[in-house]
C-alpha positions in Angstrom: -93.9 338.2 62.2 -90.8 337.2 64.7 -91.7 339.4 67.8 -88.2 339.0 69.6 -85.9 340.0 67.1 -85.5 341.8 63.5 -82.7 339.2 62.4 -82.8 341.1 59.1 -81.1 343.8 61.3 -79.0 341.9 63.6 -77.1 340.3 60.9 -76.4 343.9 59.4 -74.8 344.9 62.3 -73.5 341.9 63.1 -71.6 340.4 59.7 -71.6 343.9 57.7 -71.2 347.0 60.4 -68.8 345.2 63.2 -67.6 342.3 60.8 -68.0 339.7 63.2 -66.5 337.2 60.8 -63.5 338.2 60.9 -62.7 337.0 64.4 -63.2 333.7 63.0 -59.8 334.1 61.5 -58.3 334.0 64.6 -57.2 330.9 66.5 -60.0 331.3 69.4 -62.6 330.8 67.2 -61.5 328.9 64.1 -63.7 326.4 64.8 -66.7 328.8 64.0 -68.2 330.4 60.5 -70.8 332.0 59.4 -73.4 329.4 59.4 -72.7 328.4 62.3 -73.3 331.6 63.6 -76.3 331.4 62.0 -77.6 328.0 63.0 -77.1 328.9 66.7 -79.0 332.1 66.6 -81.7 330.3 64.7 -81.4 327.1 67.4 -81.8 330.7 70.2 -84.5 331.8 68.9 -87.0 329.1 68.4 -86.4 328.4 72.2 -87.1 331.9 73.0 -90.3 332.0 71.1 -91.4 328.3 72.3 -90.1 328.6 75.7 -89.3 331.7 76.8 -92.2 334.0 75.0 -95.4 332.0 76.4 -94.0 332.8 80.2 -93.4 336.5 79.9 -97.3 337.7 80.9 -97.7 335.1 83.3 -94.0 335.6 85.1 -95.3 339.1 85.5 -99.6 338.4 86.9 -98.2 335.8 88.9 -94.6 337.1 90.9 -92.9 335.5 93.0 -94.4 334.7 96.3 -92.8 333.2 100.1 -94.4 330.0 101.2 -92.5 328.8 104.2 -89.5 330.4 103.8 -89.0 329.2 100.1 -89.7 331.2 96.5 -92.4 329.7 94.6 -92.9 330.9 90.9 -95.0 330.0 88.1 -95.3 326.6 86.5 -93.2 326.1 83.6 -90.1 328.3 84.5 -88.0 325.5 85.7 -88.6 323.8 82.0 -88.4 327.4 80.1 -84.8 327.2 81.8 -84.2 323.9 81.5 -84.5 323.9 77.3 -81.4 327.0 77.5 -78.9 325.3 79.7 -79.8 321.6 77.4 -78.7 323.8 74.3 -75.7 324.4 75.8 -76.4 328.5 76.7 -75.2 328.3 79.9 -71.2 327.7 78.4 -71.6 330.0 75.5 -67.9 331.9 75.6 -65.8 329.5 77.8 -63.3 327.8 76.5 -63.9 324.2 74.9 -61.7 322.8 77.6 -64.4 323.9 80.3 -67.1 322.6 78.5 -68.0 325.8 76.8 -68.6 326.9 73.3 -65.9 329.4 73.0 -68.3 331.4 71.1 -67.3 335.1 71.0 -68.9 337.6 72.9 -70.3 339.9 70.2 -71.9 336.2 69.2 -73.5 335.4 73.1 -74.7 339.1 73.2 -76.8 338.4 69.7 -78.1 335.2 71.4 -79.0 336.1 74.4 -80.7 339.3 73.5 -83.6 337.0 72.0 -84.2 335.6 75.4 -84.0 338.9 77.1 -86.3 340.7 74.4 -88.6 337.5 74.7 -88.8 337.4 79.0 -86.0 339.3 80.3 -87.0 338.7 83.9 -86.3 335.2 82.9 -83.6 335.7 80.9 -81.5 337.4 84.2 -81.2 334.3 85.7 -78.6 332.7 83.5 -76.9 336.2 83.1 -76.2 336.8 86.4 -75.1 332.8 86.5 -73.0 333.3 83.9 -71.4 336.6 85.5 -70.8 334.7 88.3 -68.6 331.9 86.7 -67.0 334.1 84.4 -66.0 336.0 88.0 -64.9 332.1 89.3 -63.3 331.7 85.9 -60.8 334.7 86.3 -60.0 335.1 89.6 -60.9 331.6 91.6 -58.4 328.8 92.3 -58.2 325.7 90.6 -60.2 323.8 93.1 -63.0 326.7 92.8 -62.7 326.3 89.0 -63.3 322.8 89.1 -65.8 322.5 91.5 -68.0 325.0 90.8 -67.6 325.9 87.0 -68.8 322.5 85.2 -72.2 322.5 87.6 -72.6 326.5 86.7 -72.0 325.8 82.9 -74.3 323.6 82.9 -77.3 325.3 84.2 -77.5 323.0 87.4 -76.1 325.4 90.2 -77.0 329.0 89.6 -75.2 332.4 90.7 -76.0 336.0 92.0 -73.9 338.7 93.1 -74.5 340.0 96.9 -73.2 343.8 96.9 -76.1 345.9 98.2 -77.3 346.1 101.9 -80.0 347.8 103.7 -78.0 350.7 105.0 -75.1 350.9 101.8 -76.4 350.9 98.0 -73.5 352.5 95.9 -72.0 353.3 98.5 -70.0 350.1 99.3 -67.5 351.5 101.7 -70.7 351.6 104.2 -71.5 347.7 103.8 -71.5 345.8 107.2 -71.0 342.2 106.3 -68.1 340.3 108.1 -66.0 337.8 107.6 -64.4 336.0 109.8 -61.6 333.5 109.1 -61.1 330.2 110.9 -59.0 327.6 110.9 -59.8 325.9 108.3 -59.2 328.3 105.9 -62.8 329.1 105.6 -64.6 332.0 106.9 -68.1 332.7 109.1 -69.9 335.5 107.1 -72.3 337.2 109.2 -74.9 340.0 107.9 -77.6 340.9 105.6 -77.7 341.6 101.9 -80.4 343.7 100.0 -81.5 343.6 96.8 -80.6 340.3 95.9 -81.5 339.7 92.3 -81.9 335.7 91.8 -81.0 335.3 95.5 -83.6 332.5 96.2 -85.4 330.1 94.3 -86.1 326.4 93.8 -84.7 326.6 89.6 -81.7 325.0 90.4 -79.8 322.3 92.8 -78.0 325.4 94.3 -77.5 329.0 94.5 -73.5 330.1 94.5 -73.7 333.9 96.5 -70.4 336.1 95.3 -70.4 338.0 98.5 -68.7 341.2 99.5 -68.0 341.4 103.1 -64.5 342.8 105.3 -62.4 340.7 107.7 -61.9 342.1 110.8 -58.7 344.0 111.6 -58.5 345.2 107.5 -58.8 348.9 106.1 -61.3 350.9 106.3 -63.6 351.8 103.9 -63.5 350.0 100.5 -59.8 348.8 100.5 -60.8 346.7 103.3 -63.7 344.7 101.0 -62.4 340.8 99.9 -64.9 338.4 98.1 -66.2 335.2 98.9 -68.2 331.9 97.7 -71.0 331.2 100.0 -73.0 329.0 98.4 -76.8 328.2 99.4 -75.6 324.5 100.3 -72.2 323.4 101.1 -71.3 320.9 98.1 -70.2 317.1 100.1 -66.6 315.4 99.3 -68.6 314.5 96.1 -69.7 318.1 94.8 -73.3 317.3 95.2 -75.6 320.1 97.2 -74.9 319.0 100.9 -76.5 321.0 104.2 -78.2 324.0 104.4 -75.3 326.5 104.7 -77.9 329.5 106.7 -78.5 331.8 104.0 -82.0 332.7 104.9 -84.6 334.2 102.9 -86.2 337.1 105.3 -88.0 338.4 102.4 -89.0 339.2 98.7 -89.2 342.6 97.3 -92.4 343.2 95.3 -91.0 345.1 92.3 -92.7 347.8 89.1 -91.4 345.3 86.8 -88.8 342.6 86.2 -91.5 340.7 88.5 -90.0 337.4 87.4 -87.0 337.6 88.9 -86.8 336.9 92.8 -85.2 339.7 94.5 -84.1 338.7 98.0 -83.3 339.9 101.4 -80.8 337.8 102.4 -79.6 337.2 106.3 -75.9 335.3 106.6 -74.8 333.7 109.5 -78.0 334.2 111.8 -79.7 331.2 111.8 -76.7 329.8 112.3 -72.8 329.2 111.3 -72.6 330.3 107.3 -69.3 329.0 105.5 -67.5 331.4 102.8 -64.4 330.7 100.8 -62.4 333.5 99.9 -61.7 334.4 96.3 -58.4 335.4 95.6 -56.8 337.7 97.5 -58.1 339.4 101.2 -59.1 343.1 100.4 -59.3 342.9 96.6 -62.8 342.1 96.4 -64.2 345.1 95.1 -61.9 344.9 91.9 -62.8 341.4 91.1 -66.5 341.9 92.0 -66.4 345.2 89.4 -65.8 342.1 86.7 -68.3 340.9 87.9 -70.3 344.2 87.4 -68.8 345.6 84.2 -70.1 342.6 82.6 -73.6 343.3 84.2 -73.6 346.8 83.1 -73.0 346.1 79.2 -75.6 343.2 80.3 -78.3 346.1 81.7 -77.6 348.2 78.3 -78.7 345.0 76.3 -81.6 344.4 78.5 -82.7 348.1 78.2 -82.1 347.7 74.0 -84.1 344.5 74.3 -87.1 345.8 76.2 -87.3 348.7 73.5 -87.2 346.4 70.8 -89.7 344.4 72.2 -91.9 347.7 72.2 -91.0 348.4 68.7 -91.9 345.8 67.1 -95.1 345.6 68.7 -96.5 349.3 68.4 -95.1 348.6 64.7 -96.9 346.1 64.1 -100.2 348.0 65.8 -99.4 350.6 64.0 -99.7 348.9 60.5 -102.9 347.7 61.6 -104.8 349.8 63.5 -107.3 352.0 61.3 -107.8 355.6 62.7 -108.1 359.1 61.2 -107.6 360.2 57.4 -104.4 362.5 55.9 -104.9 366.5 56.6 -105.2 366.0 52.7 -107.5 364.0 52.6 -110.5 364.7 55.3 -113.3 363.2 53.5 -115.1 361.5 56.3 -116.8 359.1 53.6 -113.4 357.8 52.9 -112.2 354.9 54.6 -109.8 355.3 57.3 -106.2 355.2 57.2 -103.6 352.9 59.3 -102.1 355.1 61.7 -98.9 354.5 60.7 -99.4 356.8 57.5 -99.8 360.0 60.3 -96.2 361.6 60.4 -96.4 361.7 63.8 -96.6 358.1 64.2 -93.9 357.5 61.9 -91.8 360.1 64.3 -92.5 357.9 67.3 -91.8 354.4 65.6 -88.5 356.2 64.2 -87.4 357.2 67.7 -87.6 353.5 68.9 -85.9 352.7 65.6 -83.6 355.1 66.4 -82.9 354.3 69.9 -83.1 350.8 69.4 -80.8 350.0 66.5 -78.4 352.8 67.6 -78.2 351.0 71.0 -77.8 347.6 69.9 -74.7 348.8 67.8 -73.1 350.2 70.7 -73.4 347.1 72.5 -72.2 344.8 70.0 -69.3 347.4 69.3 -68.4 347.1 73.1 -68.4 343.3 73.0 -66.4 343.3 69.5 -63.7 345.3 72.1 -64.2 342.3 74.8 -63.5 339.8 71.8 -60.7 341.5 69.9 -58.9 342.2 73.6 -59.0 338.5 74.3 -56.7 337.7 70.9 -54.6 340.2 70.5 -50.6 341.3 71.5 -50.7 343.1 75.2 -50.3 346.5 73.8 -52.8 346.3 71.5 -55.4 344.7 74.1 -54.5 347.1 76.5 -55.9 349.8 74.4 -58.7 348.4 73.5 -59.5 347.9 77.2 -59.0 351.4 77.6 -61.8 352.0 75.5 -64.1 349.7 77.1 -63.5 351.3 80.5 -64.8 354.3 78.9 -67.8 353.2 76.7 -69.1 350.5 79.4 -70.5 353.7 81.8 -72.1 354.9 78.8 -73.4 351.6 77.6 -75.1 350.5 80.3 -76.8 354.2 80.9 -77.3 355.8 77.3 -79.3 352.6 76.3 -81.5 352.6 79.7 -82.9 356.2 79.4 -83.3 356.1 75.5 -84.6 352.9 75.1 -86.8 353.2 78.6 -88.0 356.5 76.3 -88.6 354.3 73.3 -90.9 352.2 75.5 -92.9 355.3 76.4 -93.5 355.8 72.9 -94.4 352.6 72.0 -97.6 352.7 74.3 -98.4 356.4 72.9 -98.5 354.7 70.0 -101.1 352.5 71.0 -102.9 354.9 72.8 -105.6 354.3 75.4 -105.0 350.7 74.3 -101.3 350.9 75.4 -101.7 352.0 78.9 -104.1 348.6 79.8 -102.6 345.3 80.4 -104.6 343.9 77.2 -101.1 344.7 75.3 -97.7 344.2 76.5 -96.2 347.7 75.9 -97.1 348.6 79.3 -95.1 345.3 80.9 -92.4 346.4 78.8 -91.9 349.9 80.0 -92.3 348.7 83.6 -89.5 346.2 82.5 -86.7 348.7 81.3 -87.6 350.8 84.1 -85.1 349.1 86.4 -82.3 349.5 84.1 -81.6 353.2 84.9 -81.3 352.2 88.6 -79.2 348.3 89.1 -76.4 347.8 88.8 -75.1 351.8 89.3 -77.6 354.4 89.1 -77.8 356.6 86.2 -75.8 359.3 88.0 -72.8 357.0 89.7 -72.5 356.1 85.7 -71.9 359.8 85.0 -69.6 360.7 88.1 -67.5 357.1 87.0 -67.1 358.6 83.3 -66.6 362.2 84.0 -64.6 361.9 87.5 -62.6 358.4 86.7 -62.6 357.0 83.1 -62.2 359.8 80.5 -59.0 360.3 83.2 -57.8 357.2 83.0 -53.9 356.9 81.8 -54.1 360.6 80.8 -57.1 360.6 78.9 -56.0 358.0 76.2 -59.3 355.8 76.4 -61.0 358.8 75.4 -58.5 359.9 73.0 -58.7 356.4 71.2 -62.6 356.8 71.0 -62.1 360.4 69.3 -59.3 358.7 66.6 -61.8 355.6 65.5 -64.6 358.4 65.5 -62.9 360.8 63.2 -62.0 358.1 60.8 -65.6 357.1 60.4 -65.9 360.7 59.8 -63.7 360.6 56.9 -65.3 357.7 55.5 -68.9 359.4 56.0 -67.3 362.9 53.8 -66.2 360.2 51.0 -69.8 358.9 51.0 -71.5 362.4 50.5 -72.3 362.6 54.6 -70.2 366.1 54.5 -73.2 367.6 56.9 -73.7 365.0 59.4 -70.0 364.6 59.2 -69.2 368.1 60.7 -72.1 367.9 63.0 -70.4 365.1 64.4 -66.4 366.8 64.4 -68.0 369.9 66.2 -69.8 367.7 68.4 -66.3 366.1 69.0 -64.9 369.7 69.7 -67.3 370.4 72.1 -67.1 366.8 74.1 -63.2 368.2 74.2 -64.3 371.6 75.9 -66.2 369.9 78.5 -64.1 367.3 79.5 -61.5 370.0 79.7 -63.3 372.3 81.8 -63.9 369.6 84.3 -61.5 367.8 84.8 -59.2 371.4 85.5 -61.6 372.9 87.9 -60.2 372.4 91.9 -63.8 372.2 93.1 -64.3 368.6 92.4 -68.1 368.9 93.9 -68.5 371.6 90.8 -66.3 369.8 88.2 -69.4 366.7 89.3 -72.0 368.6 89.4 -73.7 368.1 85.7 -71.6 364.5 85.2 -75.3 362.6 84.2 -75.4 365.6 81.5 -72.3 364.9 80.5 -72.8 360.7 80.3 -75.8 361.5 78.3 -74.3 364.0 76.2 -71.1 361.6 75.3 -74.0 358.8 75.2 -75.7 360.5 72.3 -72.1 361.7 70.5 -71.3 358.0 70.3 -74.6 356.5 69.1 -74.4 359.2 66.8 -70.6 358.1 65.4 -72.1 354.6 65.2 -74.9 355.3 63.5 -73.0 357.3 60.7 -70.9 353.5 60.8 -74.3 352.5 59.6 -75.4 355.0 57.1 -71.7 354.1 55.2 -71.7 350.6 55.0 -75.7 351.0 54.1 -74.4 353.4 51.1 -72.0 351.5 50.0 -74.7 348.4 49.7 -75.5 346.7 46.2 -78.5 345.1 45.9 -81.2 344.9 43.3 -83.7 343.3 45.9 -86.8 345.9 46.7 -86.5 344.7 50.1 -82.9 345.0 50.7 -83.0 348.4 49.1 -85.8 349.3 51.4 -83.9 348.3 54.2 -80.8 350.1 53.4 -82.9 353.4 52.6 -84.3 352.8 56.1 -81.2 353.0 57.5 -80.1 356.3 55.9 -83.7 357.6 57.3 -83.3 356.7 60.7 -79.7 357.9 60.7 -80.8 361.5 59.2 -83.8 361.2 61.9 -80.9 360.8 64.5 -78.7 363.8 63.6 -81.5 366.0 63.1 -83.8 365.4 66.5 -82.0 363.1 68.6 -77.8 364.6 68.5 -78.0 368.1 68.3 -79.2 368.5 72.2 -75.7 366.8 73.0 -74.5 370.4 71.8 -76.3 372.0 74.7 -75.2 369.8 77.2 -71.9 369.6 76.5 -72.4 373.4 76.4 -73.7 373.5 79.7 -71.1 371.0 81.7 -68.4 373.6 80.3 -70.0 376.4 81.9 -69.5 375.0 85.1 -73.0 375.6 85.8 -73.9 375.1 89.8 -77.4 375.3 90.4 -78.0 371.8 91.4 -74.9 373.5 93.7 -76.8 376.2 95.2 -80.4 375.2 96.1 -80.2 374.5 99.5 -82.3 371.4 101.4 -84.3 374.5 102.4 -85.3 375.9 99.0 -87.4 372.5 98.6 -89.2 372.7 101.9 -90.1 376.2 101.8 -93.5 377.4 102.3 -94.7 373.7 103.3 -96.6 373.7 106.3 -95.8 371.3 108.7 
C-alpha cells in the first residue's frame, strides 16, 4: 500500500470537490487535461517512493554536519534531487516561455505534497528554490530574470530566503544587516543572518540568498527594509558560478526535526567584500519578500498536512495489523485476539488524523484554486479573490500546523510503546511537523496578522466574501439533508461575526490582541468545517455501484459527522471567549510567574 499519498483521495478533492478541470478551459492551461494531470502525478510519485522515501530515516540519523567550513550530508541526496529537477519539478507553474510547465498551482501543490509526505526535509529544498524564483519572477529585472531564472528552473542554482537574525525573529524592524550602495550599482551587504533554512550546502552549483537588509540614510524601522540578490558565487560574464562572494557558514543549527535540511548561520561581508543587487525598488523589500513568504506559508500548511498524512497512513496500516485485546463483548480470553483497529477508541484516533488530514488538504488546495483562478481572471474579479487569500493564508499555514502536528501525536498513541521508539517513523514524523507552528511566522504573529490586519482589510470584504461562498455551501448542504450540521455551521458564522466585531471596536488594541491565536484557531476550525460540509455534498450526491467507491464516499460523510461533532463545536467557545474581551493573559504580571521561586 502507497505510503505517501491516498490518490484515491486526492483526486476527490482534486477533480470532484475544487473541480480542477475546469481551469483547463482557460487559455493558461489549455494545453493540459485530465490525464495529463494524471500522468504527472503518477511520473511524482514513483520518484518520491524510489528516490525520495529510501532517504527520509537516513536524512534524519545522519544530519547535517560542518567539515571545514562546508555542509556535508548523506550520500544519495544530491541524486534524490537530481531525479526532481530532470522531471522537470523545478519549472512546474512558470510560464512555457521560461521553460516552465505552466502547470496550475492547485496541480504543483498535489505533486509536491508526495515529496514532502515522502522526505519533507528534502522536499524544502526545491520549495524554498522555487519561492525564490517565483520572488525573481515578479519583482526582478529583466537581466535578473534571465540570468538567474533558467539556472533556478532547472534545479542547478538553488534559493533561500535570509529574513531572521540573531537579535530580530518576527520582529523585522530590529534586523541589522546593511547595505551599502556603490558605484556600480551594486551594494556591500554586511551582517549576519539566523536561521537560514537551505543556506549552505554542496546540492547545487550555487546558492541565490534573497536578503533583507537597510541602506544607510533610509527610514527607520521596516519602511526602511529593500531586498537584494546575493548569491553564494558571483556568476562570470558567462553566468557560470564565479568567486567566492563571502557568505560564510559560521555555523549549523542542530534541529528536533526537519534534520535534513541545513539551517545556517550566515555572516555577510566579514570575511570580506560581499556583492548584492537590489531587487526592485530601495525600501520595498519587505512587501516583495512577504511574496516570498505568503507562498512559504500555504507551503508550511502543506508540509504540516503532509507530515500528518504520513502518520496516518502508517498507524492505519499498524492498526489493521496489530493484534491486541478482544471487544468488551466479547472477553473470552480463549478467543483470538482482535486487530486494534476494531477498539472504538482506535477508530477515534485514526478518524482525527482523517479528519485533520483530509480537512487540511482541502483548505490548501482551495487556497491554491484562489492563486489559479486570480491569475486568469478580469481585475475585479482577481482582486477579490486575492482578498480572500490574504485572509485564508494566516489560517492555512497555522490551522493545519497545530491539527495536523496533533494528528501526528495520535498516530504514535496509536502505536503505542512501539510508536515512541525509532523502530517506526511516527516518532520522526511528529518531530517533523513540529517546526511548522514556529517558521515562517509563529503560530501567534498568524493570529495578530488575521485578527489585527486581514479580516480589516478594505473594510472587511475578504472576510465578507469567505462568509458569502460559506453560506451557499450551506444551502447546498440543507438541499442534501445536512439541515443540522448546516445551522451548526450559520451559528458558528454568527458567532465568528460577534468576535470580529468586538475586536476590531475595542480602543485598547493590546486587549482587542489579546486572545488573536484563539481567534486564528477558532476561524481555522469554522473554515475546515465549511470545507468539509463541501465534501460531505458532493460525496452525497455520488453514484456509484462499486463497494469500494461507496465505502469511500460513506467514509467521507463519517469523518465529516466526526468533524462537526468533536472537532467544530469548541470554535463556539472560543469565538465566545475573544468576544468577551477576556484579559487574563493581560493581567498576570512577570511577577505572578516567579513568585515563591527561591533564588
Amino acid at each position: 500500500m502507497a505510503m505517501i499519498v491516498n490518490r484515491r483521495d486526492l483526486d476527490f478533492l482534486l477533480f470532484e470537490v475544487h473541480g480542477v478541470e475546469t481551469l483547463f478551459d482557460e487559455q493558461r492551461f489549455q494545453h493540459l487535461d485530465r490525464a495529463t494531470i494524471t500522468a504527472m502525478l503518477d511520473t511524482a510519485q514513483a520518484i518520491a517512493e524510489k528516490a525520495y522515501l529510501p532517504l527520509a530515516a537516513k536524512m534524519d540519523r545522519d544530519e547535517p554536519a560542518m567539515e571545514e567550513g562546508r555542509v556535508h550530508l548523506p550520500e544519495g541526496v544530491a541524486d534524490a534531487i537530481g531525479k526532481y529537477a530532470e522531471a522537470g519539478l523545478f519549472a512546474q507553474t512558470f510560464d512555457q516561455s521560461v521553460g516552465g510547465l505552466q502547470l496550475p498551482y492547485v496541480v504543483s501543490m498535489a505533486i509536491n505534497g508526495m515529496f514532502s509526505t515522502a522526505n519533507q526535509p528534502l522536499a524544502g529544498y526545491a520549495m524554498l528554490t522555487v519561492a525564490a524564483a517565483h520572488l525573481l519572477e515578479i519583482w526582478g529585472d529583466e537581466s535578473q530574470r534571465n540570468l538567474y531564472l533558467p539556472r533556478m528552473l532547472e534545479g542547478r542554482w538553488f534559493g533561500t530566503m535570509c529574513l531572521s537574525e540573531p537579535q530580530a525573529g518576527s520582529s523585522l524592524a530590529d534586523i541589522t544587516t546593511r547595505a551599502e550602495p556603490r558605484a556600480d550599482g551594486s551594494y556591500h551587504i554586511r551582517g549576519t543572518k539566523m536561521w537560514i533554512s537551505g543556506g549552505d550546502h554542496e546540492l547545487s552549483q550555487n546558492i541565490v540568498h534573497m536578503v533583507l537588509a537597510k541602506v544607510p540614510g533610509g527610514p527607520s524601522g521596516v519602511k526602511g527594509i529593500s531586498l537584494f540578490i546575493v548569491p553564494k558565487r558571483l556568476p562570470d560574464s558567462s553566468g557560470a558560478p564565479g568567486r567566492y562572494n563571502n557568505v560564510t557558514l559560521i555555523g549549523l543549527n542542530h534541529k528536533m526535526g526537519h534534520r535534513g535540511t541545513t539551517n545556517c548561520l550566515l555572516n555577510f561581508g566579514e570575511a570580506g567584500p560581499t556583492t548584492g543587487y537590489l531587487v526592485g525598488n530601495l525600501h520595498e523589500g519587505l512587501r516583495y519578500m512577504f511574496h516570498m513568504m505568503n507562498e512559504a506559508r500555504i507551503s508550511v500548511g502543506h508540509g504540516a498536512v503532509s507530515s500528518a498524512l504520513a502518520g496516518y497512513l502508517y498507524s492505519l496500516d499498524y492498526a489493521s495489523e496489530r493484534l491486541q485485546g478482544r471487544s468488551p463483548n466479547r472477553k473470552d480470553p480463549n478467543l483470538p485476539q482482535t486487530p486494534i483497529i476494531e477498539h472504538a477508541d482506535v477508530r477515534r484516533m485514526l478518524l482525527q488524523q482523517k479528519a485533520a488530514v483530509e480537512g487540511g488538504l482541502s483548505l490548501i488546495l482551495y487556497c491554491s484554486t484562489l492563486i489559479d483562478r486570480s491569475s486568469v481572471l478580469a481585475h475585479a474579479e482577481a482582486t477579490d479573490l486575492n482578498l480572500m487569500l490574504e485572509v485564508l493564508t494566516p489560517i492555512a499555514k497555522s490551522w493545519p500546523s497545530e491539527h495536523c502536528l496533533e494528528a501526528n501525536k495520535l498516530a504514535i498513541q496509536v502505536l503505542g510503546g512501539a510508536g515512541y521508539v525509532r523502530d517506526h517513523p511516527v516518532e520522526r514524523f511528529y518531530r517533523d511537523n513540529r517546526l511548522n507552528p514556529i517558521h515562517e511566522g509563529a503560530y501567534g504573529i498568524q493570529g495578530l496578522d488575521l485578527l489585527d490586519r486581514k479580516v480589516r482589510l478594505y473594510g472587511g470584504r475578504g472576510l465578507a466574501l469567505i462568509f458569502d461562498r460559506i453560506a451557499q455551501t450551506i444551502t447546498d448542504a440543507r438541499g442534501h439533508g445536512f439541515s443540522a450540521w448546516a445551522d451548526q455551521l450559520d451559528g458558528l458564522m454568527d458567532a465568528w461575526k460577534s468576535a470580529t466585531t468586538a475586536s476590531t471596536h475595542c480602543t485598547d488594541r493590546v486587549l482587542a490582541l489579546a486572545n488573536a491565536t484563539i481567534y486564528l484557531d477558532a476561524a481555522g476550525r469554522v473554515i475546515v468545517g465549511w470545507l468539509w460540509l463541501q465534501q460531505a455534498v458532493v460525496a452525497a450526491q455520488a453514484k456509484t455501484t462499486s463497494k469500494s467507491e461507496t465505502m469511500f464516499y460513506e467514509g467521507k460523510l463519517i469523518t465529516c459527522r466526526f468533524y462537526f461533532s468533536h472537532m467544530l463545536p469548541v470554535a463556539a467557545l472560543q469565538f465566545a471567549l475573544v468576544g468577551s474581551l477576556e484579559d487574563s493573559c493581560i493581567a498576570v504580571r512577570p511577577e505572578h510567574f516567579h513568585a515563591g521561586r527561591t533564588a
